[in-house]
C-alpha positions in Angstrom: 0.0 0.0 0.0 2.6 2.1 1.0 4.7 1.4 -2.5 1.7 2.5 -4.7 1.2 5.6 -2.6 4.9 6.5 -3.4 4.7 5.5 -6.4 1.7 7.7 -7.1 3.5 10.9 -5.8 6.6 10.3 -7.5 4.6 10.1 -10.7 2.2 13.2 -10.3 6.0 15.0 -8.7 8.2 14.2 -12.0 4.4 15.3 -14.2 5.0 18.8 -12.7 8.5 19.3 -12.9 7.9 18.6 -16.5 5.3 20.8 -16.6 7.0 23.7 -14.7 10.2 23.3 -17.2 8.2 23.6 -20.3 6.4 26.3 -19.1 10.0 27.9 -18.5 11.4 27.0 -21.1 8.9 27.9 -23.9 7.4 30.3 -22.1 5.0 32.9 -23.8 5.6 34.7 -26.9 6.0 38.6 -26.9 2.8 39.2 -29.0 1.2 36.7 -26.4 2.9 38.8 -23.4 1.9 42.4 -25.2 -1.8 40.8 -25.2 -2.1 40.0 -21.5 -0.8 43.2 -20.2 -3.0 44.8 -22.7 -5.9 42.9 -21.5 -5.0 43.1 -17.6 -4.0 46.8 -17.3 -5.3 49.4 -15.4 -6.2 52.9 -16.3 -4.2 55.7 -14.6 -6.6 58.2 -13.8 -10.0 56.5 -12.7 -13.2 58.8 -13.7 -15.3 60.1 -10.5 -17.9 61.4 -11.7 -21.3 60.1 -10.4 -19.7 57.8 -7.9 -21.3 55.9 -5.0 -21.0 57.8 -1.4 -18.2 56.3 0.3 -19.8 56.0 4.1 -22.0 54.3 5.3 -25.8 54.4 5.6 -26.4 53.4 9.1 
């Protein structure tokens, strides 16, 4: 019982170091990198205009 347990973790261990190294090692492109910090950025100046009162209404 003991043996398949081990042998279980050492499989699913060496499937993410394989994982993790190909991730490093391909890695994303710089069209792909340009896209997600396109997609994920934030504006500088936020418009506050109209906004929801800050306190609360007790």
């Amino acid at each position: 019982m003991v043996r398949r347990s081990a042998l279980i973790i050492a499989i699913c261990v060496g499937a993410a170091a394989v994982l993790g190294i190909w991730v490093f090692v391909v890695g994303p492109s710089s069209e792909e990198r340009a896209r997600a910090t396109e997609f994920f950025e934030t504006p500088q100046k936020y418009d506050m205009k109209n906004g929801q009162e800050m306190r609360p209404r007790w």
